[in-house]
C-alpha positions in Angstrom: -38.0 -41.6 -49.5 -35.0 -43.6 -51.0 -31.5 -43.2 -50.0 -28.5 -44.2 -51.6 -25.6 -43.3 -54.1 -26.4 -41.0 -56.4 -25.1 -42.0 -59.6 -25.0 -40.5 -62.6 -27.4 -41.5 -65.5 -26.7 -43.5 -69.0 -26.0 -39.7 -70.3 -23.5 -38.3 -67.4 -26.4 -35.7 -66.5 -24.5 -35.8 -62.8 -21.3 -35.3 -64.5 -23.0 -32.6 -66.9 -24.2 -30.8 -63.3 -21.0 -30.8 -61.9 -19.1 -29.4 -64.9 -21.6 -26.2 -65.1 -21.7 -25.8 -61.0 -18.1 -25.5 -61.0 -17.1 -24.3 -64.0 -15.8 -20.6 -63.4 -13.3 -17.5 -65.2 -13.8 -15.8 -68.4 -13.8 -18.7 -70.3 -17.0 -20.3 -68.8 -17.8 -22.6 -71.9 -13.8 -23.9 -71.5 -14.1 -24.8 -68.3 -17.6 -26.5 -68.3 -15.5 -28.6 -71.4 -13.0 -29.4 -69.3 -15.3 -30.1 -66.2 -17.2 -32.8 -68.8 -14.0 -34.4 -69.0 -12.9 -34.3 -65.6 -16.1 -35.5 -63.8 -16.6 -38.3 -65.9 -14.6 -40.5 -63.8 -14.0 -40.8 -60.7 -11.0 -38.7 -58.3 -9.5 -39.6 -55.1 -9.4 -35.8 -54.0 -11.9 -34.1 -55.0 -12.4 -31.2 -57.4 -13.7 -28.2 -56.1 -13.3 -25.7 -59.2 -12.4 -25.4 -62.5 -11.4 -22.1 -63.9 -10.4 -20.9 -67.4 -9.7 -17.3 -67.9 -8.1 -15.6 -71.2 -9.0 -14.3 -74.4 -10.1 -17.1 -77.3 -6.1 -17.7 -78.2 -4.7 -17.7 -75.2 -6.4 -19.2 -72.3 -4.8 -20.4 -68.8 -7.2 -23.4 -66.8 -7.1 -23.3 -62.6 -8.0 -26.7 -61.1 -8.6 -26.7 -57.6 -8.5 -29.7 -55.4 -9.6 -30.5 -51.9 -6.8 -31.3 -49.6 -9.0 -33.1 -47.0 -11.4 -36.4 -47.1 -10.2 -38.1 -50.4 -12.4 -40.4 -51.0 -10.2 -43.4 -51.1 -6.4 -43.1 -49.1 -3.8 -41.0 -51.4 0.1 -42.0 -50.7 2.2 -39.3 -52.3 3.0 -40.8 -55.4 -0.7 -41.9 -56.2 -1.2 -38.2 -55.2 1.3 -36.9 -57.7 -0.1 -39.7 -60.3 -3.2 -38.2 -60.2 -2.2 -34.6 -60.6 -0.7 -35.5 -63.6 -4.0 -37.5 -64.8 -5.4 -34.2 -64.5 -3.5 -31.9 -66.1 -3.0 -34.2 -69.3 -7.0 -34.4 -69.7 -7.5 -31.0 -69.1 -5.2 -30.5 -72.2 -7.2 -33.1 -74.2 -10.3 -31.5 -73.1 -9.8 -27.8 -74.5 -7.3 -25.5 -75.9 -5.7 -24.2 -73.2 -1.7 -23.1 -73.0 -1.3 -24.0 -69.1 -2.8 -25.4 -66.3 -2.4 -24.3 -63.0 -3.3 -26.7 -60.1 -3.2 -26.1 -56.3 -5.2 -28.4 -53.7 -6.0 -26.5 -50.1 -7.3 -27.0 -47.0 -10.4 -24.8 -45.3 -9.6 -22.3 -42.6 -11.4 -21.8 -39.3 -12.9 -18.6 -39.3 -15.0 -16.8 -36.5 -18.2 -16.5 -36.2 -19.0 -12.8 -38.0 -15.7 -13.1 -39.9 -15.8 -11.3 -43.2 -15.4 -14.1 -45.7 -16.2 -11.5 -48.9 -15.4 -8.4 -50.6 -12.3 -5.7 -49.9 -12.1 -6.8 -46.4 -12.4 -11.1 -46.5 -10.4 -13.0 -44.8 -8.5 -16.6 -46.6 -11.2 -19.3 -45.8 -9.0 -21.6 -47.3 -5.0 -22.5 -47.5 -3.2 -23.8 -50.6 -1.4 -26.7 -49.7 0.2 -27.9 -52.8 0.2 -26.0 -56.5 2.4 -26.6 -59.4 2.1 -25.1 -63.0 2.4 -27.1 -66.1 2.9 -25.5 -69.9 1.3 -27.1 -72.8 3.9 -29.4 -74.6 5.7 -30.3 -71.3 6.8 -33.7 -71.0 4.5 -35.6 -68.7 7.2 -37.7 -67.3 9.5 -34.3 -67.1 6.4 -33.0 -64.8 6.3 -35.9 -62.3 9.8 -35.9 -62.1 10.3 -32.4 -61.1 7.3 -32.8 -58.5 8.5 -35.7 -57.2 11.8 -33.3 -56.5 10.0 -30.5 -55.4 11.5 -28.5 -58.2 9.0 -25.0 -59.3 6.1 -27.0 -57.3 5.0 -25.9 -53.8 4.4 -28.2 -51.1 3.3 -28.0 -47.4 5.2 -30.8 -45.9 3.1 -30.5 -42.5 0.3 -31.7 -44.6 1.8 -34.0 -47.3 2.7 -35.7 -43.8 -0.2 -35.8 -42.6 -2.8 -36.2 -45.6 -1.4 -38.6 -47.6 -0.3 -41.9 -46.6 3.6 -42.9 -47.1 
């Protein structure tokens, strides 16, 4: 049996995979569009979903991120880079008016913990989210995350995850 990386073939099959196994919301076809984009390169922290919900003119995209084991070390401002990398191809990928994006972290839950329906409890914690507009300024969105302005960050873990 061989072992190795598993890389994707001449056609992006892997990255085809990925876009449809995380691609979630109303807008399924959206998000598997933007997931094609997105997977076609390579993250630091990973990307867990991709959601587009909406009707066909107005349609909102949720990214979510991991917020642990990046695959190469993240300081804040290549964090915040690539956040921004995101949300701009997500716009070039597919018509959407605004991009949500939060990274989290998983939650220890017990053993025999309801993790589903009316009674579930979190399994995960968002860590970091910001909300971006179609037609924003790109700059104008790393500056105000940079300044903490309208974008939510847990200091514990930008301390702790991402390197200074």
């Amino acid at each position: 049996m061989a072992t190795g990386v598993v890389r994707a073939g001449a056609n992006g099959s892997l990255n085809i995979v990925d876009a449809y196994a995380r691609a979630m919301g109303t807008r399924k076809d959206t998000a598997v569009r933007i997931g094609r984009q997105l997977f076609s390169q390579p993250w630091s922290a990973q990307i867990l979903r991709i959601y587009v919900d909406g009707i066909p003119s107005h349609q909102v995209a949720g990214i979510v991120l991991s917020g642990v084991k990046f695959h190469r070390p993240l300081s804040r401002l290549l964090f915040v880079h690539e956040v921004v990398t995101i949300v701009a191809q997500t716009f070039a990928a597919a018509p959407v008016e605004e991009v949500d994006l939060w990274c989290v972290v998983p939650l220890t839950v017990g053993k025999g913990a309801i993790v589903s329906g009316d009674l579930a409890q979190p399994t995960d914690r968002t860590v970091f989210a910001v909300t971006v507009r179609r037609g924003e300024a790109f700059r104008s969105v790393r500056t105000r995350i940079d300044a903490g302005r309208t974008v939510y960050w847990d200091a514990l873990w930008a301390r702790g995850a991402l390197r200074s």
